[in-house]
Structures are given as structure tokens and as C-alpha cells.
C-alpha positions as CSV (number, residue, x, y, z in Angstrom):
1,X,102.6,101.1,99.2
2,X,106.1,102.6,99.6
3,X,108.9,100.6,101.2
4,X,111.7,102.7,100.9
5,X,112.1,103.8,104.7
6,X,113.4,102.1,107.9
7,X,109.4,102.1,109.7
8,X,106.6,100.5,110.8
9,X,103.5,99.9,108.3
10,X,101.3,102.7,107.4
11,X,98.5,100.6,109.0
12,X,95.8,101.9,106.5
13,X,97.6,100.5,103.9
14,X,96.6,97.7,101.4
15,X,97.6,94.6,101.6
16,X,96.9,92.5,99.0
17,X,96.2,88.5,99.8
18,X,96.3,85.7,97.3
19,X,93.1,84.4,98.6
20,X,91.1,87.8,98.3
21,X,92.4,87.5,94.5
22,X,91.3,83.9,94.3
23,X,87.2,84.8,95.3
24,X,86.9,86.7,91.7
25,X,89.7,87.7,89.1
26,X,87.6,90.3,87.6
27,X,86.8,92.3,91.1
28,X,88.7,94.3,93.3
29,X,87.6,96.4,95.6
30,X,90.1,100.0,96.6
31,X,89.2,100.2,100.1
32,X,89.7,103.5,101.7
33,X,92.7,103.7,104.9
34,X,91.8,104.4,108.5
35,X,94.6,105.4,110.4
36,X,96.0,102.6,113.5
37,X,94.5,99.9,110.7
38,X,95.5,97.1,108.6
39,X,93.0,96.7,106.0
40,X,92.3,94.0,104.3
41,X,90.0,94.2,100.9
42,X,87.5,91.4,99.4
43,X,87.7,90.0,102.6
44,X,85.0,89.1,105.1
45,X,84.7,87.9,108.9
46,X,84.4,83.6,108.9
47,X,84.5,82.0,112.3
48,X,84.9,84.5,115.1
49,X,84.3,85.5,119.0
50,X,81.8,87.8,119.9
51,X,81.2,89.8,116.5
52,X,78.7,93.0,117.1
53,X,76.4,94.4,114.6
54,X,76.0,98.0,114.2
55,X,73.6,100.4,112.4
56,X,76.4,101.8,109.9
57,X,80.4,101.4,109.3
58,X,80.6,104.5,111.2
59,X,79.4,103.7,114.2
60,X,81.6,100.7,114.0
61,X,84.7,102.2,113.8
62,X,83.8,104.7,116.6
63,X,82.8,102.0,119.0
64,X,86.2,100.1,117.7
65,X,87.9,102.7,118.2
66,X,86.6,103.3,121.8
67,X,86.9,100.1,123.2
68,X,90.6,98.1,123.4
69,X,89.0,95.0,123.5
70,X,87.9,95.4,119.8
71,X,89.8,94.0,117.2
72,X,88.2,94.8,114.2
73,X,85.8,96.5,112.3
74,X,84.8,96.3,108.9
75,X,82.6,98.4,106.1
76,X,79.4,96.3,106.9
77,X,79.2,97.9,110.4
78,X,80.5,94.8,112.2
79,X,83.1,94.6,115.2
80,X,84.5,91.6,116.4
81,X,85.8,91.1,120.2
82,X,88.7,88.2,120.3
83,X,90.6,86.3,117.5
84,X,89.3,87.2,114.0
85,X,89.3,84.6,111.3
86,X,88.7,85.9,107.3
87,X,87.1,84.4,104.1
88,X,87.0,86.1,100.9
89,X,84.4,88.2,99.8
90,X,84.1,90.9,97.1
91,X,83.2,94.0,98.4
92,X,84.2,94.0,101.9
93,X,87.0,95.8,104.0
94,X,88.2,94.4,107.3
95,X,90.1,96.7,109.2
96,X,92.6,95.3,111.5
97,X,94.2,97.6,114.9
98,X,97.7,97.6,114.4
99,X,99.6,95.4,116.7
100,X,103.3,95.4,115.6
101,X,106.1,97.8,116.8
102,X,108.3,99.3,114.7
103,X,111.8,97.5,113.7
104,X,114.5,99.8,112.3
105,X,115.3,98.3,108.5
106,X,111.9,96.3,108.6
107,X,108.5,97.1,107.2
108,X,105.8,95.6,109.4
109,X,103.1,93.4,108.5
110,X,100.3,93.5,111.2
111,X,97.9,89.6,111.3
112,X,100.3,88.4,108.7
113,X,102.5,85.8,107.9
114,X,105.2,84.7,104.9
115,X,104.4,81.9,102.6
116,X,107.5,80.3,100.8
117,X,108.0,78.6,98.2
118,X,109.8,76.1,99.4
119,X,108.7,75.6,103.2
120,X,111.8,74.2,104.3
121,X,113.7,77.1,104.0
122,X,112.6,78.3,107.8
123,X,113.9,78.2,110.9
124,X,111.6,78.8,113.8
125,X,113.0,80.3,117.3
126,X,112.5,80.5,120.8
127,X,111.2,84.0,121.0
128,X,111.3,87.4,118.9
129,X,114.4,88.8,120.0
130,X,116.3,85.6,118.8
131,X,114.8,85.7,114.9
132,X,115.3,89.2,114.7
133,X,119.0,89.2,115.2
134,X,119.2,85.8,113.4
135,X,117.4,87.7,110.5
136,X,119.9,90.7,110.6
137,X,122.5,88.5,110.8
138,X,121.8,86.8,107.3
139,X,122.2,89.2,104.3
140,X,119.8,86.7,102.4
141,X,117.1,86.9,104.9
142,X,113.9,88.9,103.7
143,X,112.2,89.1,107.0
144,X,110.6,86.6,109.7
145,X,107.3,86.5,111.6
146,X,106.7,86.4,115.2
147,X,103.9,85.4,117.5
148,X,101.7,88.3,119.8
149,X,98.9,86.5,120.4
150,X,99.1,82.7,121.8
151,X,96.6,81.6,118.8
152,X,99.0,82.6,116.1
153,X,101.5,80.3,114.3
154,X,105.0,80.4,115.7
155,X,108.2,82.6,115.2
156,X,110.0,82.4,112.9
157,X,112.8,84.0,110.1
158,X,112.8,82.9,106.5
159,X,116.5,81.8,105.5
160,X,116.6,82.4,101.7
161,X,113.4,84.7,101.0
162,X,111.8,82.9,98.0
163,X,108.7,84.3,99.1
164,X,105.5,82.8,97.4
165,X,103.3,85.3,99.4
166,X,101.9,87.0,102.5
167,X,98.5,85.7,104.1
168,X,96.4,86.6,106.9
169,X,97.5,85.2,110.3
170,X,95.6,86.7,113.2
171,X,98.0,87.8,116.3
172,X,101.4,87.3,113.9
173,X,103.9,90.3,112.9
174,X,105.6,90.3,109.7
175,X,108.5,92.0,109.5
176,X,110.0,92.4,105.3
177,X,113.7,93.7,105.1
178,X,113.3,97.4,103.3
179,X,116.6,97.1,101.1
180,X,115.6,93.3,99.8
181,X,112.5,94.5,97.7
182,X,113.7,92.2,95.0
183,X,113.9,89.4,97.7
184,X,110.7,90.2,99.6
185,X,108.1,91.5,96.2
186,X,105.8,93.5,98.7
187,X,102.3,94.5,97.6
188,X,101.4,97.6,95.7
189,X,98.4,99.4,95.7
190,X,96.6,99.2,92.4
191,X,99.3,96.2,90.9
192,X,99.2,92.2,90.6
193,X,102.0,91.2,92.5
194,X,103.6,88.8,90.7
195,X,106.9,86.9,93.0
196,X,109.8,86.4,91.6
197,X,109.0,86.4,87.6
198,X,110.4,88.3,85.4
199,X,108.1,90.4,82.4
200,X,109.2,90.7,78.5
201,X,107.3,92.7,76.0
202,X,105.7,91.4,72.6
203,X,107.9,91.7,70.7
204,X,107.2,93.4,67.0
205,X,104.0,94.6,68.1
206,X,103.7,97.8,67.1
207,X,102.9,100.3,70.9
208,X,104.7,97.9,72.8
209,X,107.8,98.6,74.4
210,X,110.2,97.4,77.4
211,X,113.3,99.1,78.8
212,X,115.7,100.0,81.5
213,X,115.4,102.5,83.5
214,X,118.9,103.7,85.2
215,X,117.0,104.6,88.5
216,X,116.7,100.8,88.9
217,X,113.3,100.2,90.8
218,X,112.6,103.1,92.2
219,X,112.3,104.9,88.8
220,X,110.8,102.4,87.2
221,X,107.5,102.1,89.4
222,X,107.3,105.7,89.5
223,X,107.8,106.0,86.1
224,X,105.0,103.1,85.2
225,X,102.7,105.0,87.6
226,X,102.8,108.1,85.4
227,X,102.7,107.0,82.5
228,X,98.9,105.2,81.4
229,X,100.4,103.1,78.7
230,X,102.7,101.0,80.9
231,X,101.5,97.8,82.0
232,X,103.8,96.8,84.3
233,X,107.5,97.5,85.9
234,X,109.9,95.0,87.8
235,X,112.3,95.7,90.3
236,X,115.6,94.9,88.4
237,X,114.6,98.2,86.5
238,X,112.6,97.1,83.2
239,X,108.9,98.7,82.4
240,X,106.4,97.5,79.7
241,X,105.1,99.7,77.5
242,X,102.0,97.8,75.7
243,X,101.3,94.2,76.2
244,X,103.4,91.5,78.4
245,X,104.2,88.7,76.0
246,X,105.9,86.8,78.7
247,X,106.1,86.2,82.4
248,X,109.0,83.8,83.3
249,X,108.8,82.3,86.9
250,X,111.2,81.6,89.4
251,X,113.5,84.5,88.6
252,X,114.6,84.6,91.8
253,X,115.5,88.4,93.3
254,X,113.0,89.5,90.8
255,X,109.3,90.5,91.5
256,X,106.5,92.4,88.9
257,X,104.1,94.3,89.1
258,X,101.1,94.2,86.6
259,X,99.2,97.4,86.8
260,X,95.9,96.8,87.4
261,X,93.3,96.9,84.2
262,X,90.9,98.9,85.7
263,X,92.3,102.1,87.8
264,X,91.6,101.4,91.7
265,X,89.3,104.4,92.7
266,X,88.8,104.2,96.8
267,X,85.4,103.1,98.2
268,X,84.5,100.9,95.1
269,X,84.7,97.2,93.6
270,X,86.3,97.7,90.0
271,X,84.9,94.7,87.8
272,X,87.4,94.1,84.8
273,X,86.3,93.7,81.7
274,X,82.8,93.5,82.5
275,X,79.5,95.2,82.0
276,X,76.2,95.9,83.2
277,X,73.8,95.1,80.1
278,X,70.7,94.4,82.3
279,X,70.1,97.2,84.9
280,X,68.8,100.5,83.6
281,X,71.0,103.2,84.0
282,X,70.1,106.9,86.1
283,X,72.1,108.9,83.3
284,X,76.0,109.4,81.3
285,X,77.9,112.2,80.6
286,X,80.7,112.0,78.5
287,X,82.1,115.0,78.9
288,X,83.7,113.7,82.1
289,X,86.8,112.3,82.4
290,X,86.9,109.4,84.5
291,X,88.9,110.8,87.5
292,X,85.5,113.5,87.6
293,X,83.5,110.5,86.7
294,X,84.1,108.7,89.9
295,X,84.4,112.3,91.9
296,X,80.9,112.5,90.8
297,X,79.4,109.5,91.8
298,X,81.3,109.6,94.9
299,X,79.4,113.3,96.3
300,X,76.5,111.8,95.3
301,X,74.9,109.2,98.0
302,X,72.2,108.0,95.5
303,X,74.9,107.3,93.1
304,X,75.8,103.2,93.2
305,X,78.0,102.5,90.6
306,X,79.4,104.2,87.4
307,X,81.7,102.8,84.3
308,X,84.4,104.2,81.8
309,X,81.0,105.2,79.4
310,X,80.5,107.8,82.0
311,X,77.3,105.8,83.0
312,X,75.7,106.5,86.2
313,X,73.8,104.0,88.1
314,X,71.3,104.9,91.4
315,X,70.4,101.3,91.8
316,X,73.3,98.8,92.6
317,X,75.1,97.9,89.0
318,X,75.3,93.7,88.6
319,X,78.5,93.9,86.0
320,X,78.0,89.9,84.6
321,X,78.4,90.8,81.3
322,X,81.8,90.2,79.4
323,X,83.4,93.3,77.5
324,X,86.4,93.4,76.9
325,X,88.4,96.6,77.9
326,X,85.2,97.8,80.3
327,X,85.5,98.5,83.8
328,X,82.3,98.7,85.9
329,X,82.5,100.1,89.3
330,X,80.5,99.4,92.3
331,X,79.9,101.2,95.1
332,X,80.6,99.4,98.8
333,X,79.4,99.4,101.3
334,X,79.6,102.1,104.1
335,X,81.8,104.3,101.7
């Protein structure tokens, strides 16, 4: 997700939230954008008001879409009515209406709020207007948070931007500076966002490779993006060719970003390094490369699943078995 303009969110945009990473390190789910929406993958509705049922994702979103009172929808064909709470689960896409403004210099974060690593380093305020200028005001501030519904946490500005991460707040606008990427390490679509660490190679291995790129970060994620050997770029400027030998912590002003093992391909649950050994298989074609592979599967409504051996699945894959290099992917729901 680019950050490089004075805007609000893209609200179809990803954002990626510790605790969805926390439900299962090997699955990620690449769930597709709907315009005027946060999503928010691997996630599911927990406690709620008044959540609907409907016969299929579509006819959710219409009905959200429809109605103000909705809040949310997700790819289960549920709508909720009222404040929204989320759990994790693989699979699942909440979206989110957008409810923040736009703030020139700012990138907004709609239900979201900062986590620090060091809590203190907040100052709450009386009201929006007051954090906001406090927040321009203070060259080391990376953004602040303020209340829109009465059931969200407070307003507040972050003084110092050691930002641990971002995490789902329902009614709360999170505003990240755009020229403190360094300072605020927002997510990226298809990367492990890794705050305020630094990367090194390993070194002597023969493939791998780090170096500066004199484009500073901007070149450097566009160059890893391009390039299917690197495995991750930082925002001083460095990119990894090969493996990571080293991930140092608290470098502050310094955030990575490990490129996903398995590529994200919209509408499915990527399962890293794992296989499915037990459930038979509709048909492979390795002829295909896998950008056609998943293209394929994706036409194709009987298709539920498909993996980098260009196997096809028409009954649901279940990838529980460990191989190392394998990724299995899994159709979701409504998609």
C-alpha cells in the first residue's frame, strides 16, 4: 500500500494486524478491495449488535451498501448494524465503511489505533483539532488517533513514534505522518512488517546479497517488488537478495519488510510451506505458470484451491502437511 501522497486511505486497502498474523503463521488470506472499505483479512466478526445473515457476500455488500446504518460486511455474507468487534480467523474478510476524512500530510487509518512500544510516550487531548496541530507541531510525531464513535478509545498523538503496531479499534481514526515512513513502518500488501529492525544478509552464502539503493526507500521497495529473488527491503535504502541472516530490533527510524513466501493472489488463503497430501486432486498442468495457474482456477467456480505443482483441486484443499518451499492456495469464501 503506497504512502507517498498527502491523502486519505484507499479504503480497500490491506491492512495487516498483528493478531490476524498471530491465528496461523503459515496462512494468509489476499482479500480482494471494495471501494469506501477498510478491509481487514483472517479476521472475523466476535461480539457484535445486530449482525444479519445473507444468502451470499454479494447480497451483503449490496444491502451494506444500501443502508447507512450498516457498518460492515464481510465474505461470509454477514452485515452487522452497530459497533463491530473482530477475532481472528483464516479465511475471512471484514470490510469496514470508511469513516475518516482526509488530513493533508496524513495517511488515514479507518477502526484503527497505534500500539507503542513504550506506552508512555502519549499524550491524549481534549478533542481532534487539538492533537492534530499538537502532532504537526512535533517533527518527531508519526501520527495520533482520534475518537468518532463514543465506544472508541480516546484521542490521542504519539510523541516519539516507536510504533510497535496498528490494531483494530472500532469508531477510532488513525492518522500516520506520510514523510516519517521510517518513523511510522506502515503495512504493505504482500510483506511482514517488521517495526523498527533492521535486515543483514548471510553473509558468504553464495545467491545472497544486500545493498544500497541511492533512491533510498522508494527504490528499494520497488526494486524488491520486481525482482523474485529479493526477500526483503528496509526503508533506510538496503534490499536482500537471498536469505536474511539477521534481523536486529529496535533500530529505531528503521522498518522491514519481509516479502511474503508465498505470492498473495486476491480471493485466496496462501498456506506456506504446506501441502495437501490427503485430498485427491481434480487435475495439474505444468505448463502453466503460476500467475495463469491461479487465473485458471480463479474463472473456474468449481475450482477450490490450486498449488505451485500446478495442481488443481474441485473439492476444498486441507494443506496440513509440512513441505518446505510449497505454497497451497485456498479458495475463500464469496470470491
Amino acid at each position: 500500500m503506497a504512502l507517498v501522497s498527502s491523502r486519505a486511505l484507499t479504503l480497500g486497502a490491506v491492512l495487516l494486524l498483528a493478531a490476524a498474523a498471530t491465528c496461523n503463521a503459515a496462512a494468509k488470506t489476499a482479500c480482494p478491495s471494495r471501494t469506501g472499505y477498510q478491509v481487514f483479512p483472517d479476521m472475523r466478526y466476535g461480539t457484535t449488535s445486530s449482525l444479519s445473515t445473507l444468502s451470499s457476500m454479494a447480497a451483503a455488500e449490496s444491502a451494506c451498501r444500501s443502508d447507512s446504518s450498516c457498518a460492515s460486511f464481510n465474505n461470509l455474507g454477514e452485515t452487522v448494524h452497530g459497533n463491530v468487534a473482530l477475532t481472528a480467523a483464516v479465511g475471512v474478510c471484514v470490510y469496514m465503511k470508511g469513516i475518516c476524512s482526509a488530513k493533508s500530510g496524513y495517511t488515514a487509518y479507518n477502526h484503527t489505533t497505534i500500539l507503542l512500544v513504550h506506552p508512555g510516550e502519549i499524550t491524549s487531548g481534549s478533542h481532534s483539532a487539538s492533537v492534530e496541530t499538537a502532532c504537526n507541531a512535533n517533527e518527531n510525531c508519526p501520527g495520533f488517533s482520534v475518537t468518532v464513535s463514543a465506544s472508541s478509545g480516546g484521542t490521542f498523538f504519539a510523541t516519539l513514534g516507536k510504533i510497535k503496531s496498528l490494531s483494530f479499534a472500532f469508531g477510532q481514526c488513525t492518522y500516520l505522518k506520510d514523510n516519517l515512513q521510517g518513523y511510522t513502518c506502515p503495512p504493505k500488501y504482500g510483506y511482514t512488517n517488521m517495526y523498527h529492525t533492521s535486515a543483514e544478509g548471510v553473509e558468504g552464502a553464495e545467491g545472497s546479497a544486500s545493498g544500497d539503493m541511492s533512491g533510498g526507500a522508494a527504490e528499494a521497495e520497488m526494486s524488491c517488488k520486481v525482482n523474485p529473488k529479493c526477500t526483503a527491503w528496509s526503508t533506510d535504502g538496503k534490499v536482500q537478495i537471498g536469505g536474511v541472516g539477521k534481523l536486529s530490533t529496535e533500530e529505531y527510524g528503521t522498518c522491514t519488510y519481509l516479502k511474503d513466501a508465498c505470492p498473495p493472489m486476491a480471493g485466496f488463503t496462501a498456506y506456506a510451506d504446506y501441502t495437501d497430501s490427503t485430498t485427491a486432486y481434480s487435475f495439474q498442468d505444468k505448463t502453466l505458470c503460476v500467475a495463469d495457474t491461479y487465473k485458471q482456477c480463479l474463472k473456474d467456480a468449481t475450482c477450490q484451491g490450486f498449488d505451485l505443482m500446478r495442481k488443481f483441486w474441485t473439492s476444498k484443499p486441507s494443506p496440513t502437511t509440512y513441505l518446505l518451499g510449497m505454497c497451497t492456495y485456498v479458495r475463500a469464501s464469496g470470491y
